[in-house]
FITOR-233153 format. One record per residue (C-alpha): x, y, z; residue in three letters; residue number from 1. Coordinates in nm, 4 decimals, padded with zeros to 6 digits. Layout:
// residues N
<r><x>X</x><y>Y</y><z>Z</z><rest>ALA</rest><nr>NUM</nr></r>
...
// end
This chain:
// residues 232
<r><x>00.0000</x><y>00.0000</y><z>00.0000</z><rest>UNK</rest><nr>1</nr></r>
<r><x>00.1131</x><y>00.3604</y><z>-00.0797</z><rest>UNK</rest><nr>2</nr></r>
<r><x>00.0650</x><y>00.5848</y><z>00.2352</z><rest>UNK</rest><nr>3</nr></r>
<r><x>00.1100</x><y>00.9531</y><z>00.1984</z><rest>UNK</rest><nr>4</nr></r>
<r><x>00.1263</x><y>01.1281</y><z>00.5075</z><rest>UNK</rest><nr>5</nr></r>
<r><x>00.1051</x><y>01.5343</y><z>00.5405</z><rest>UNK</rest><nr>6</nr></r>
<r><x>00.3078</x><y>01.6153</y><z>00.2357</z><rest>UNK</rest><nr>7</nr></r>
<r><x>00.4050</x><y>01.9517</y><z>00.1649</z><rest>UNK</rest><nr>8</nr></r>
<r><x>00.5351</x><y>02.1181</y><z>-00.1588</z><rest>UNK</rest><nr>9</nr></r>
<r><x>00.6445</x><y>02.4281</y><z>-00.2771</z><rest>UNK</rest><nr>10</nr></r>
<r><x>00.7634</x><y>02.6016</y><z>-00.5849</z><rest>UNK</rest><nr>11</nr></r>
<r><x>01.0005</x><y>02.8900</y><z>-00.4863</z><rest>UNK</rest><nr>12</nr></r>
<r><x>00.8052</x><y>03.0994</y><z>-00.2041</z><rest>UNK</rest><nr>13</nr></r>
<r><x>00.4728</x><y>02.9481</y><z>-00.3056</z><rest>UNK</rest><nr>14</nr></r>
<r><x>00.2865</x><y>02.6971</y><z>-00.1523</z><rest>UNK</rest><nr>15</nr></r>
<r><x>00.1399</x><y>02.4371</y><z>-00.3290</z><rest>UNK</rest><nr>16</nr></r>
<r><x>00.0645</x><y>02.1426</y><z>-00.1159</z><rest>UNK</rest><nr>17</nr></r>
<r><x>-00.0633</x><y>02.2068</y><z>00.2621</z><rest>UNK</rest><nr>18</nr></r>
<r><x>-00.0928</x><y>01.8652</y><z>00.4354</z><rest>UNK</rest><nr>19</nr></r>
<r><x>-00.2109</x><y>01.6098</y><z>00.1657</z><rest>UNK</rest><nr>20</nr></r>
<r><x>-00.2625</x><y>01.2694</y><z>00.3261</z><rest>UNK</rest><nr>21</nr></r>
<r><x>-00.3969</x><y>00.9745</y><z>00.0942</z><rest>UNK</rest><nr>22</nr></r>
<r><x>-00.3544</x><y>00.6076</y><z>00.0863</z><rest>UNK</rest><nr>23</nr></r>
<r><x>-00.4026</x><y>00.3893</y><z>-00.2197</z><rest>UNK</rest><nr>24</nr></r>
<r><x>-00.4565</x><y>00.0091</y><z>-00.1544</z><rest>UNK</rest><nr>25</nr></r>
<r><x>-00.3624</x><y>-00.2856</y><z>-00.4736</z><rest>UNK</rest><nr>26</nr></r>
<r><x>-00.6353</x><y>-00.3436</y><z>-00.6417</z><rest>UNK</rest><nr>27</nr></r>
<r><x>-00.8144</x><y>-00.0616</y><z>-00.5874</z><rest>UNK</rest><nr>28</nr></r>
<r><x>-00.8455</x><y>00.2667</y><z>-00.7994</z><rest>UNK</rest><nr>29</nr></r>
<r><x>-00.8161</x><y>00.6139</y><z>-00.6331</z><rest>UNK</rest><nr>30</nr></r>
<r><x>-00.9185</x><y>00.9256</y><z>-00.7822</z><rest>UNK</rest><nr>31</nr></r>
<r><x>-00.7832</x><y>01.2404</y><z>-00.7673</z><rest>UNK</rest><nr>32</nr></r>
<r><x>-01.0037</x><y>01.5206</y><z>-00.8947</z><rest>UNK</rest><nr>33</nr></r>
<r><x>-01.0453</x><y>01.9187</y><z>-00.8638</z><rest>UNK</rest><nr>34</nr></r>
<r><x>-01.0564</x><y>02.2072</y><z>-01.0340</z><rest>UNK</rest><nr>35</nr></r>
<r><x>-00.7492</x><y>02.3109</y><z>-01.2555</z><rest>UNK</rest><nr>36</nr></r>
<r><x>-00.4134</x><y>02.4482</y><z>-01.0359</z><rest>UNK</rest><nr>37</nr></r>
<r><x>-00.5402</x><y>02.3086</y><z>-00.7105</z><rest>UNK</rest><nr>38</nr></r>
<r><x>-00.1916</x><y>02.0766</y><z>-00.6868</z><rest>UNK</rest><nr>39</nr></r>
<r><x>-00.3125</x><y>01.7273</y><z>-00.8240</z><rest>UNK</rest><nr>40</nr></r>
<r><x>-00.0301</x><y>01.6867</y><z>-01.0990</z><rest>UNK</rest><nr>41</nr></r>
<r><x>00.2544</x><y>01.8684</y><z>-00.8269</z><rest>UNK</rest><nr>42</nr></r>
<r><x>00.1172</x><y>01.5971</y><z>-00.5465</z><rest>UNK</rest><nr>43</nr></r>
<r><x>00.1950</x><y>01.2829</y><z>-00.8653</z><rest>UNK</rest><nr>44</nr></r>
<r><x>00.5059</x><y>01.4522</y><z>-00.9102</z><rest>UNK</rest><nr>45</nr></r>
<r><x>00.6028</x><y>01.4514</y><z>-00.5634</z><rest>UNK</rest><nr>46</nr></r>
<r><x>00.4910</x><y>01.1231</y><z>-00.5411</z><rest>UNK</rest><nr>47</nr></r>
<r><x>00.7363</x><y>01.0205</y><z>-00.8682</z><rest>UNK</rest><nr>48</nr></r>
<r><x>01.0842</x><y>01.1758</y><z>-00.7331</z><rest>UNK</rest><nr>49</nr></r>
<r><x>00.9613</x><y>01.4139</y><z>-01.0166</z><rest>UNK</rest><nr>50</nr></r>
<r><x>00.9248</x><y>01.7416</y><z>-00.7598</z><rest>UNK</rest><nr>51</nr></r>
<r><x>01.0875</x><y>01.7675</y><z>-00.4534</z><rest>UNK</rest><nr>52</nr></r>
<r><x>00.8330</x><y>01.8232</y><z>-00.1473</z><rest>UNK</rest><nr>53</nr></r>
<r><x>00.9092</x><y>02.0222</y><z>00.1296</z><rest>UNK</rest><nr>54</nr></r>
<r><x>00.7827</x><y>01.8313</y><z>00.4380</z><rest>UNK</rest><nr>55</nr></r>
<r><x>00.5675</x><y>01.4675</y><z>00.4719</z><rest>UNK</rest><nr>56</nr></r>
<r><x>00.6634</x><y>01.1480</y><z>00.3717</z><rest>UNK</rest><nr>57</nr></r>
<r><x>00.5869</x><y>00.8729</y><z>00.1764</z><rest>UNK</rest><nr>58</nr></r>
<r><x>00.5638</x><y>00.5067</y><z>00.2395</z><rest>UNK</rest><nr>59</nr></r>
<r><x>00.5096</x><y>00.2515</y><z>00.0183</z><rest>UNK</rest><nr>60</nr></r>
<r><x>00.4535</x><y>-00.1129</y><z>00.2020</z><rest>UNK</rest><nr>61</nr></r>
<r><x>00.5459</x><y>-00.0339</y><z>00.5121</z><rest>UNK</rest><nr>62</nr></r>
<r><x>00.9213</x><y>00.1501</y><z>00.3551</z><rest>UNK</rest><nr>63</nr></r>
<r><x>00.9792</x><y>00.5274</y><z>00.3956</z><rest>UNK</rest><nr>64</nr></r>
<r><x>01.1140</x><y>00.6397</y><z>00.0824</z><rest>UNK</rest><nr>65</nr></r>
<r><x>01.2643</x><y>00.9382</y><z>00.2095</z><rest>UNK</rest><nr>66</nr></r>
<r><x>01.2966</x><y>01.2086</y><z>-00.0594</z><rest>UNK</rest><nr>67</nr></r>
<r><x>01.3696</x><y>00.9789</y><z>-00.3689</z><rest>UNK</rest><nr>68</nr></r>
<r><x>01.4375</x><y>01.0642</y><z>-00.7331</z><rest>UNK</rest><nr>69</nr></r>
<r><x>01.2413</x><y>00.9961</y><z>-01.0320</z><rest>UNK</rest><nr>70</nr></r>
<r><x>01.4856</x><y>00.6614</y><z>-01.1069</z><rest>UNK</rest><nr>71</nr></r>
<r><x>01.4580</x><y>00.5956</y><z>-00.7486</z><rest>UNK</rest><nr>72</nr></r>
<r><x>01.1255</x><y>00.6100</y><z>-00.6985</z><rest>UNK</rest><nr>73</nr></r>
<r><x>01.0618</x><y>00.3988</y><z>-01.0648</z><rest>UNK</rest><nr>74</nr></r>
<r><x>01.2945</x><y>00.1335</y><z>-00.9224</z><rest>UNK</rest><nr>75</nr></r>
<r><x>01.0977</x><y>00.0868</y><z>-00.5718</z><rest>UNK</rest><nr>76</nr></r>
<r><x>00.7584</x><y>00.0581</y><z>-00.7876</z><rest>UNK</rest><nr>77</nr></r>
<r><x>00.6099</x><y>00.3933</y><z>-00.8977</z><rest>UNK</rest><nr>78</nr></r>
<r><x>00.5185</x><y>00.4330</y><z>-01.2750</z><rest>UNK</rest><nr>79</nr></r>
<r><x>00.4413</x><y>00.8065</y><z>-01.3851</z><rest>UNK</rest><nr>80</nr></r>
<r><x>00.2279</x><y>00.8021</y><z>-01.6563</z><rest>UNK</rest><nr>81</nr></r>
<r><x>00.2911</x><y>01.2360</y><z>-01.7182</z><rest>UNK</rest><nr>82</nr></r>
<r><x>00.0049</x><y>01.4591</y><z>-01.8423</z><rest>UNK</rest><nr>83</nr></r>
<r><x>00.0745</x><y>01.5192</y><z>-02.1909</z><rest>UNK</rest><nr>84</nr></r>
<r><x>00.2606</x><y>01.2016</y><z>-02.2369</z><rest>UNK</rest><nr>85</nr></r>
<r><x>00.6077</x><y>01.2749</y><z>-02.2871</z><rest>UNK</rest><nr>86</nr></r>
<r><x>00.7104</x><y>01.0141</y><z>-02.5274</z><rest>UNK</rest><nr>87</nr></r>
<r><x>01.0080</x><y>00.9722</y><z>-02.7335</z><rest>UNK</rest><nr>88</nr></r>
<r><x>00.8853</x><y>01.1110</y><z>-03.0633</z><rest>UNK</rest><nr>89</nr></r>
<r><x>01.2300</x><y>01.0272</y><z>-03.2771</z><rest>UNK</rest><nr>90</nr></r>
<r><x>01.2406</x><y>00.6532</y><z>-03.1157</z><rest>UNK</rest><nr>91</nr></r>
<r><x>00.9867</x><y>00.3938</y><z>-03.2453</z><rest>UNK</rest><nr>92</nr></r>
<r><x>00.7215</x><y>00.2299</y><z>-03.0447</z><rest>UNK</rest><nr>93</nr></r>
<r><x>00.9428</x><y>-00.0450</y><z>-02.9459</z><rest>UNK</rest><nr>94</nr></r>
<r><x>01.2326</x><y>00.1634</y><z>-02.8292</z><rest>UNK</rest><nr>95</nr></r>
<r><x>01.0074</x><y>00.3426</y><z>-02.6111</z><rest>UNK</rest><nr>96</nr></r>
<r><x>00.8741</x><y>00.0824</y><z>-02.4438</z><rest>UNK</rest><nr>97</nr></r>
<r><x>01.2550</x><y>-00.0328</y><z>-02.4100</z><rest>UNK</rest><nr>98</nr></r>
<r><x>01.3300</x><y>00.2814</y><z>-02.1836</z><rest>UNK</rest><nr>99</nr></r>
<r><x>01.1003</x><y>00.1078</y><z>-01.9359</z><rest>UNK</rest><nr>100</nr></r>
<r><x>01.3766</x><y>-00.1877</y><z>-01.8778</z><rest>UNK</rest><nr>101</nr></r>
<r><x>01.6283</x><y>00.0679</y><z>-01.7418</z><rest>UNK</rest><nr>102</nr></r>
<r><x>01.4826</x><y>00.0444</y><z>-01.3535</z><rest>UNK</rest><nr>103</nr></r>
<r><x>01.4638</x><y>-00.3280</y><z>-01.3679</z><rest>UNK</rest><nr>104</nr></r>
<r><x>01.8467</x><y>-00.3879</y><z>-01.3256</z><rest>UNK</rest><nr>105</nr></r>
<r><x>01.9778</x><y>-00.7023</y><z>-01.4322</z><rest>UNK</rest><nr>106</nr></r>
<r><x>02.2229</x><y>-00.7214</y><z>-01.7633</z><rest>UNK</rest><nr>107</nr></r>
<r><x>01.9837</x><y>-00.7046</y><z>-02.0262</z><rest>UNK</rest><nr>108</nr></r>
<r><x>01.8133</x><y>-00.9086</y><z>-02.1931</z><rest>UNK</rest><nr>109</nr></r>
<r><x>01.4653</x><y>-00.8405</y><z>-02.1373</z><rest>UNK</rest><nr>110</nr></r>
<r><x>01.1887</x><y>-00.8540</y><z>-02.3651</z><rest>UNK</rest><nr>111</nr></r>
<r><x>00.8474</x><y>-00.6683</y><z>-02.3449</z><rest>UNK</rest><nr>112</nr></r>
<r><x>00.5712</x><y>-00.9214</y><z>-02.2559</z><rest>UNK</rest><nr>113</nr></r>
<r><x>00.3203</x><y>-01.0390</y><z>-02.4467</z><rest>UNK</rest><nr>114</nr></r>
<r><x>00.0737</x><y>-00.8708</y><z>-02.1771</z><rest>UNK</rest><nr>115</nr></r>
<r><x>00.1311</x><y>-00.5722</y><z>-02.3185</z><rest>UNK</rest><nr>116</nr></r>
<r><x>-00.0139</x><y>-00.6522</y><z>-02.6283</z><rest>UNK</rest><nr>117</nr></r>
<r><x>-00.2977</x><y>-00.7985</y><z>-02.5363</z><rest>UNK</rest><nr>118</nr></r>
<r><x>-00.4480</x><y>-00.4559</y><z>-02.3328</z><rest>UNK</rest><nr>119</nr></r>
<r><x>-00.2773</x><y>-00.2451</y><z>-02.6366</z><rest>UNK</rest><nr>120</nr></r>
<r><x>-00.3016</x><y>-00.4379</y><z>-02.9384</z><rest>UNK</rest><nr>121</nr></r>
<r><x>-00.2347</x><y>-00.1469</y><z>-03.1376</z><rest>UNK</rest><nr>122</nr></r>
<r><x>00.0863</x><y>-00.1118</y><z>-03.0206</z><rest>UNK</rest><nr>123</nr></r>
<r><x>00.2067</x><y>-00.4405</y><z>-03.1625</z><rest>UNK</rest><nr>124</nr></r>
<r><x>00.0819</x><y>-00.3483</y><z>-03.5012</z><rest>UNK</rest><nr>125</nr></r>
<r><x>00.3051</x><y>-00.0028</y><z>-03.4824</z><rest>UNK</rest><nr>126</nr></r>
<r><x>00.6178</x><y>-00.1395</y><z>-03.3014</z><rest>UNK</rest><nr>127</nr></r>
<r><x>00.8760</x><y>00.0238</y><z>-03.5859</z><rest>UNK</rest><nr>128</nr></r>
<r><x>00.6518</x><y>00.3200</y><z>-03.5996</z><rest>UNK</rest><nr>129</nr></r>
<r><x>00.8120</x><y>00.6507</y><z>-03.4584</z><rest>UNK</rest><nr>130</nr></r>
<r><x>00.6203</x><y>00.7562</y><z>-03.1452</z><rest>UNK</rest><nr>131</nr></r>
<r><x>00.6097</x><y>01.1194</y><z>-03.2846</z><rest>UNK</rest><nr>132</nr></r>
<r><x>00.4628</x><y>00.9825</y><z>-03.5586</z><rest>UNK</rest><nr>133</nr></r>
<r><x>00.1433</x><y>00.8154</y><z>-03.3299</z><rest>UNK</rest><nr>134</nr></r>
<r><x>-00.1944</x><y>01.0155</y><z>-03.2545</z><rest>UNK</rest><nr>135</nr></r>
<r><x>-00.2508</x><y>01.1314</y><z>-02.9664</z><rest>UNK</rest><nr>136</nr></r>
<r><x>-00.4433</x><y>00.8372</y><z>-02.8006</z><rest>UNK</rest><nr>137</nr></r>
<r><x>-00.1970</x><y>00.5642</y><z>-02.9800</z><rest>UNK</rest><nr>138</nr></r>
<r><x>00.0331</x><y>00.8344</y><z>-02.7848</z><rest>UNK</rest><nr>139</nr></r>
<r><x>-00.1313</x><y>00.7476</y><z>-02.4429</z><rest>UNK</rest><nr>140</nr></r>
<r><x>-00.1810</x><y>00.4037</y><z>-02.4915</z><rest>UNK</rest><nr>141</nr></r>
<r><x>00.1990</x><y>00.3807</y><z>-02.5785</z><rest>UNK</rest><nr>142</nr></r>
<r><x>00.2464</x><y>00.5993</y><z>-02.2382</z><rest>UNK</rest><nr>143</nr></r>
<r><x>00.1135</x><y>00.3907</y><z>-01.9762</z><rest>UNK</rest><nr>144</nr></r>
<r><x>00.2142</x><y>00.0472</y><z>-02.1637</z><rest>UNK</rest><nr>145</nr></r>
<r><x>00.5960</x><y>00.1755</y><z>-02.0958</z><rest>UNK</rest><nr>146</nr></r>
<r><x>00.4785</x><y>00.2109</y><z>-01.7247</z><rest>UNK</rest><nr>147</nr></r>
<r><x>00.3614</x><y>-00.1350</y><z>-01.7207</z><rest>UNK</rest><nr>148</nr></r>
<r><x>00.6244</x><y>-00.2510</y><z>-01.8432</z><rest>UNK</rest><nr>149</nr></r>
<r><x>00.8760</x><y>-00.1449</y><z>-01.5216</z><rest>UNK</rest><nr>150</nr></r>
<r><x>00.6582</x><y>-00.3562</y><z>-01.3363</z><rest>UNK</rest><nr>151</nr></r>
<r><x>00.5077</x><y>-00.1392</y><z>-01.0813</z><rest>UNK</rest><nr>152</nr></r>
<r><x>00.3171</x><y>-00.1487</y><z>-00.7662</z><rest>UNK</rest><nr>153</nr></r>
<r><x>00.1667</x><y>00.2031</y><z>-00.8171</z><rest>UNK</rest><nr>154</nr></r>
<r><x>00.0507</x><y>00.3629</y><z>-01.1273</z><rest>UNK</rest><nr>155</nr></r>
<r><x>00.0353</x><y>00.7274</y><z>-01.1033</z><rest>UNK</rest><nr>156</nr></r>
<r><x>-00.2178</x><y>00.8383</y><z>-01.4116</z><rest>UNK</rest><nr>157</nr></r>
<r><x>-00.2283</x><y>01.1817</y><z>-01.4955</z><rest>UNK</rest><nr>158</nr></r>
<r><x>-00.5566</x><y>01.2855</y><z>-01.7409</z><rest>UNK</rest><nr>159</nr></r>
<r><x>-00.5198</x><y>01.0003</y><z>-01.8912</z><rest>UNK</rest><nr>160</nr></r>
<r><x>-00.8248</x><y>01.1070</y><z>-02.0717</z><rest>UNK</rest><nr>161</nr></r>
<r><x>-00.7077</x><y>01.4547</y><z>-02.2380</z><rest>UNK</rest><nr>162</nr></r>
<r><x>-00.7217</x><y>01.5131</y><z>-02.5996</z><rest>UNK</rest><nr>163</nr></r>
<r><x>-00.8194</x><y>01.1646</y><z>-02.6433</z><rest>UNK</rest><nr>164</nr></r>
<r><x>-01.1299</x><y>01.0350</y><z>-02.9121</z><rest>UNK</rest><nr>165</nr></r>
<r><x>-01.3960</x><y>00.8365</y><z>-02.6931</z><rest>UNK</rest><nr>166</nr></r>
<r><x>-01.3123</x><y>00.4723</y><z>-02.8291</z><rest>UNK</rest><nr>167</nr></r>
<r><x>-00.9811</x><y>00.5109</y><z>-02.7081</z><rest>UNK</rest><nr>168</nr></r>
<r><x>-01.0889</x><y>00.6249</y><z>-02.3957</z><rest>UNK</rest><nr>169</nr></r>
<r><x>-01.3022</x><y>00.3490</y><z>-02.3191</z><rest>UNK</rest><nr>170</nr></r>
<r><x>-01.0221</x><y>00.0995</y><z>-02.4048</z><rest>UNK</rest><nr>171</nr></r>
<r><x>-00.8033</x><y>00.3095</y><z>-02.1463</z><rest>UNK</rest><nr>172</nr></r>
<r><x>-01.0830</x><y>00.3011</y><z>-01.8840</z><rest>UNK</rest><nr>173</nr></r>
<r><x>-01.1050</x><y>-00.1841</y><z>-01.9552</z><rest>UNK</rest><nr>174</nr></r>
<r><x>-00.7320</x><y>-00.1763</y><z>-01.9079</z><rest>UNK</rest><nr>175</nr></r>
<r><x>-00.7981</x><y>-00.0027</y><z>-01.5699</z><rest>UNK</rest><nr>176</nr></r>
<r><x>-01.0560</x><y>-00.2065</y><z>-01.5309</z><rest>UNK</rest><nr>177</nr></r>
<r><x>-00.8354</x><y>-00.5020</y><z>-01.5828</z><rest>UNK</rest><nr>178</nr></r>
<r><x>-00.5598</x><y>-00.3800</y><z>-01.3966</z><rest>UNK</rest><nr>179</nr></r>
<r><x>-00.7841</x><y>-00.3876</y><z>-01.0723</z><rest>UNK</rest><nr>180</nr></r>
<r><x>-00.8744</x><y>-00.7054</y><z>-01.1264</z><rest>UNK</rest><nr>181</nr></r>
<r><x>-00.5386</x><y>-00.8264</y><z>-01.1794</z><rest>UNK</rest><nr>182</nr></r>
<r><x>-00.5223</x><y>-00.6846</y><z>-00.7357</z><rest>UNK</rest><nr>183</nr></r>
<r><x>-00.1421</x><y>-00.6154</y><z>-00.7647</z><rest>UNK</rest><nr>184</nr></r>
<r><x>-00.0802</x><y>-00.2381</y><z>-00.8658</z><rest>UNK</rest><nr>185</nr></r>
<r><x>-00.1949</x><y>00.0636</y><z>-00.6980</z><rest>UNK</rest><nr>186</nr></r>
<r><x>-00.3834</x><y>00.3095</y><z>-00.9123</z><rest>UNK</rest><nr>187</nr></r>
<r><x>-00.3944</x><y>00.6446</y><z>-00.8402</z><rest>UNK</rest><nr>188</nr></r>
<r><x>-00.6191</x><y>00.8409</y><z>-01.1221</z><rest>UNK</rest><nr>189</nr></r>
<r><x>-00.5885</x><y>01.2159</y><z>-01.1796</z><rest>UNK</rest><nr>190</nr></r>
<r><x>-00.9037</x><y>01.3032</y><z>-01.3671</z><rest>UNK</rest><nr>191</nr></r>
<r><x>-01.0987</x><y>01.6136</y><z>-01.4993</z><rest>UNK</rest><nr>192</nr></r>
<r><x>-01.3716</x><y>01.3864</y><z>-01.6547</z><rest>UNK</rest><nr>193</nr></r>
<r><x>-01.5533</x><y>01.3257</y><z>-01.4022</z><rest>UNK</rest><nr>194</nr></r>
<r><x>-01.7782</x><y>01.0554</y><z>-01.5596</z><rest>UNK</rest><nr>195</nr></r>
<r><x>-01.4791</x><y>00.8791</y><z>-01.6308</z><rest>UNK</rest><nr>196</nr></r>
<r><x>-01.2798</x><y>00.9042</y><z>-01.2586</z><rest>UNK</rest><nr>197</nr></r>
<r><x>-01.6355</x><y>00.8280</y><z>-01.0691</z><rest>UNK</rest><nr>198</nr></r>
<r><x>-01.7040</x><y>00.5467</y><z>-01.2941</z><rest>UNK</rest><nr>199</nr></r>
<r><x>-01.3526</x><y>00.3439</y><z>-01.2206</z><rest>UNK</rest><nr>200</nr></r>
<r><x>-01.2569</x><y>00.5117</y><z>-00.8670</z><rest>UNK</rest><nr>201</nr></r>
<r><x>-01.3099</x><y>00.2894</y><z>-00.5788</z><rest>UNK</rest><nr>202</nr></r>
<r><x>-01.2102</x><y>00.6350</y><z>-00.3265</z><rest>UNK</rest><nr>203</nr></r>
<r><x>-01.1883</x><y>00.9688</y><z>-00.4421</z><rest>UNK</rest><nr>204</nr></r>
<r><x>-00.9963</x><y>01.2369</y><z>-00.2618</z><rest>UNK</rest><nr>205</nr></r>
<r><x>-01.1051</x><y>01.6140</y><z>-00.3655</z><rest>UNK</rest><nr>206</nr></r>
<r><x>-00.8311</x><y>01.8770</y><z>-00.3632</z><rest>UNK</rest><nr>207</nr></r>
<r><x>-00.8690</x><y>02.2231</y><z>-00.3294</z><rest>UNK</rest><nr>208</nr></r>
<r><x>-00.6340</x><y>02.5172</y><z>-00.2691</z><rest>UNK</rest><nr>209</nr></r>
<r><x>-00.3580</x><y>02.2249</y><z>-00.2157</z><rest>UNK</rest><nr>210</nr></r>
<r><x>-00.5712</x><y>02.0521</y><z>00.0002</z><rest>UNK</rest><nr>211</nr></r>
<r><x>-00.7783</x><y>01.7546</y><z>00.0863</z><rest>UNK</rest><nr>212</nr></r>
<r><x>-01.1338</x><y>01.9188</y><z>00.1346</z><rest>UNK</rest><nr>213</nr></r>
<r><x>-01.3485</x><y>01.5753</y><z>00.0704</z><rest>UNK</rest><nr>214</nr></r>
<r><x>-01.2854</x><y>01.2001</y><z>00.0690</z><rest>UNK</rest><nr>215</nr></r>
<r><x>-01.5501</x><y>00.9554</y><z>-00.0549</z><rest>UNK</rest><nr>216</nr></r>
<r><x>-01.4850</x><y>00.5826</y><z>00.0194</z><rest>UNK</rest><nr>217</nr></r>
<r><x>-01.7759</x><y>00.5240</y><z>-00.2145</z><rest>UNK</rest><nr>218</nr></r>
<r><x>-01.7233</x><y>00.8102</y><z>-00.5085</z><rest>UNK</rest><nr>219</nr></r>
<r><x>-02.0895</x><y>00.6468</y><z>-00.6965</z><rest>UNK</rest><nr>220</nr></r>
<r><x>-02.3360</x><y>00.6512</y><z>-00.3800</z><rest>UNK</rest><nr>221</nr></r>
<r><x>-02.1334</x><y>01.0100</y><z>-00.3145</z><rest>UNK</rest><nr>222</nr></r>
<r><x>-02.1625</x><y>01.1375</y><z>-00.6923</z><rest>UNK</rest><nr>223</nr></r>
<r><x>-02.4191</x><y>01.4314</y><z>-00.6385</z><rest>UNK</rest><nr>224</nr></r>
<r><x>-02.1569</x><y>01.5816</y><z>-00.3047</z><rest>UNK</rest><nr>225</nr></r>
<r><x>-01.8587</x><y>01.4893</y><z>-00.5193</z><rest>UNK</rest><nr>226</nr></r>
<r><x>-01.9454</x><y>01.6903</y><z>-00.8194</z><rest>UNK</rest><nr>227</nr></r>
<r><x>-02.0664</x><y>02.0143</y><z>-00.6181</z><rest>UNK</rest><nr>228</nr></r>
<r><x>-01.6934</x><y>01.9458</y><z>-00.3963</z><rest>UNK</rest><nr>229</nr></r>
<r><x>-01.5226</x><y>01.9286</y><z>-00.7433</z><rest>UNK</rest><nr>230</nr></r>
<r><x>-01.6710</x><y>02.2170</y><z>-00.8823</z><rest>UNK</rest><nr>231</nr></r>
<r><x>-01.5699</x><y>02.4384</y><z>-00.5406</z><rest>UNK</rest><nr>232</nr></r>
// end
């Protein structure tokens, strides 16, 4: 389980995060959700080594990870899928996918598992195309099979959903779907489409102003008080 416990971040003088507590249990999806600038994409970054935070820590199983790293925090078990992607757009699908080995250690040798293919078949058909050269949901799909493939035991998602065409989406929202089934990886959702994060969450934690103002163990019964919260 991934336990965050009164984190604090800031960028320069400015405060960003004031507090945030959250856990997120295998198995189980947890949304994130609130208005635009509230501190939802600076809390996954802090949670990826990708920001440094200021105060808090984070625990994942029972082990402090102290302030780690991006490759740090990849190699205990945290996959960042980034909002807006980030993929190599001069290496081909394959190589990108590749990058994912680098925090599994060992001398080499690996190969990306069939797995992969079967939640993103499209992927297979487009493994010597350029991912500069995919749209922008081939794009996404292409993001969070990488993250897969370090083998994680918490998948950080980041509007997974943005600038994406609705078929696409919905294949996004079954491997979720089939992730959680699976019961071994952490999700932790960052959503603006709400319809999307209320259908898949299993808790929801609402941010606002950097802070936790609303928790709903059960996001569907709580849908009408989640949606006023999230539009606070």
């Amino acid at each position: 389980m991934l336990e965050i416990q009164d984190l604090t971040l800031k960028y320069g003088q400015s405060q960003i995060l004031h507090g945030i507590s959250l856990t997120a249990e295998p198995g189980k999806v947890t949304g994130v959700m609130g208005t635009n600038g509230v501190g939802k994409t600076s809390l996954l970054k802090a949670i990826a080594g990708r920001h440094p935070f200021a105060n808090g820590s984070i625990t994942l199983n029972g082990q402090t990870l102290g302030h780690p790293t991006a490759f740090a925090a990849a190699k205990a078990g945290i996959a960042y899928v980034p909002q807006g992607r980030e993929v190599f757009p001069l290496m081909t699908v394959e190589e990108n996918m590749q990058t994912g080995f680098a925090c599994l250690g060992g001398a080499g040798g690996h190969r990306i598992p069939d797995r992969i293919f079967d939640l993103f078949p499209i992927l297979k058909e487009f493994l010597h195309r350029r991912g500069g050269d995919l749209s922008g949901g081939q794009q996404q799909q292409l993001a969070i099979a990488r993250a897969l493939i370090t083998q994680p035991k918490v998948l950080l998602l980041d509007e997974p959903t943005e600038g994406i065409q609705p078929s696409i989406i919905k294949q996004i929202g079954r491997v979720i779907e089939v992730l959680r089934e699976e019961g071994e990886i952490a999700i932790i959702l960052v959503e603006q489409y709400f319809d999307f994060a209320v259908g898949l969450a299993d808790q929801v934690f609402v941010i606002n102003r950097g802070q936790v103002t609303f928790n709903s163990p059960n996001p569907k019964q709580d849908r009408a008080t989640l949606l006023e919260s999230v539009s606070i």
